[in-house]
C-alpha positions as CSV (number, residue, x, y, z in Angstrom):
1,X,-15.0,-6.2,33.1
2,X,-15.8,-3.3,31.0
3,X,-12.4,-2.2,30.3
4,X,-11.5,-5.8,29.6
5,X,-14.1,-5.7,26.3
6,X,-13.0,-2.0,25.4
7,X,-8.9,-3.1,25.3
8,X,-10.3,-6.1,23.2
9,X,-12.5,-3.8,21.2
10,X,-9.2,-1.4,20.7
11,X,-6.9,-4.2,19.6
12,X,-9.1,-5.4,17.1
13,X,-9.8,-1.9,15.6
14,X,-6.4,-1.7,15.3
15,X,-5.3,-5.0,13.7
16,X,-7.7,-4.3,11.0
17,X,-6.4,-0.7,10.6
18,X,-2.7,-2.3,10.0
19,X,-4.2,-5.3,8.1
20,X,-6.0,-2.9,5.6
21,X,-3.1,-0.5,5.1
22,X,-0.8,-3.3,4.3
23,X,-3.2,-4.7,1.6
24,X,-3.8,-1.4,-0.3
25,X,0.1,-1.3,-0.4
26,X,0.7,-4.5,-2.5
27,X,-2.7,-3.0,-4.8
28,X,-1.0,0.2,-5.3
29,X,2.7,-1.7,-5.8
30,X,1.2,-4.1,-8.2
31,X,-0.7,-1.5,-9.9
32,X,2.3,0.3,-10.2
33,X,4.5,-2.7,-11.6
34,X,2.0,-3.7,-14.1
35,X,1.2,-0.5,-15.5
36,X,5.2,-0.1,-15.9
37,X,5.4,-3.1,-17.6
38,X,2.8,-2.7,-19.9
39,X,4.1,1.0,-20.9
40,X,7.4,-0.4,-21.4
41,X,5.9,-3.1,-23.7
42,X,4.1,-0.8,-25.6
43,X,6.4,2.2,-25.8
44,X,9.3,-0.5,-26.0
45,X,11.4,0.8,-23.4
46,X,12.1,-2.1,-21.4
47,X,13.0,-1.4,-17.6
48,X,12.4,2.2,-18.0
49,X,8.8,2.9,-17.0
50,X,9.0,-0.1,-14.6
51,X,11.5,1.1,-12.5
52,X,9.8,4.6,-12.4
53,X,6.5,3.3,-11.9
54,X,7.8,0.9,-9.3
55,X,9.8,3.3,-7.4
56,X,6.4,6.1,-7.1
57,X,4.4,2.9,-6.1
58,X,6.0,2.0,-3.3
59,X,6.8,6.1,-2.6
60,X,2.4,6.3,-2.8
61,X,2.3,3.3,-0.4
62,X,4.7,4.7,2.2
63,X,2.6,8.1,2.2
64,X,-0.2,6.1,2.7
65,X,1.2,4.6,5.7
66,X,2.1,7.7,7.2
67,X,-1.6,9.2,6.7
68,X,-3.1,6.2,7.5
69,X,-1.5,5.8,11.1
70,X,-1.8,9.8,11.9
71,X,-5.4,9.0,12.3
């Protein structure tokens, strides 16, 4: 039965590995989107610093995925 609880144990440790990773990904895309939008509001640039900002948020989460699972 031992082995039973540790397989458990494991699959649980990992589900809230995953589950973590995939929230600080839509923190750091969000973060990313707002502070675009607000540069490009105040700066008045439009879609400029949105689509920058976007496009190195979701580049941050996907290294973050890859360090993240490594371990």
């Amino acid at each position: 039965m031992p082995q039973k609880n540790d397989n458990l144990k494991n699959d649980l440790n990992n589900y809230a590995k995953y589950s973590g990773v995939a929230f600080e990904m839509l923190g750091i895309i969000v973060l990313g989107v707002w502070g675009g939008i607000k540069l490009d509001a105040s700066l008045d640039t439009k879609p400029l610093f949105t689509i920058v900002l976007s496009l190195g948020a979701v580049a941050a989460a996907m290294y973050l995925i890859v360090v993240r699972t490594r371990k």
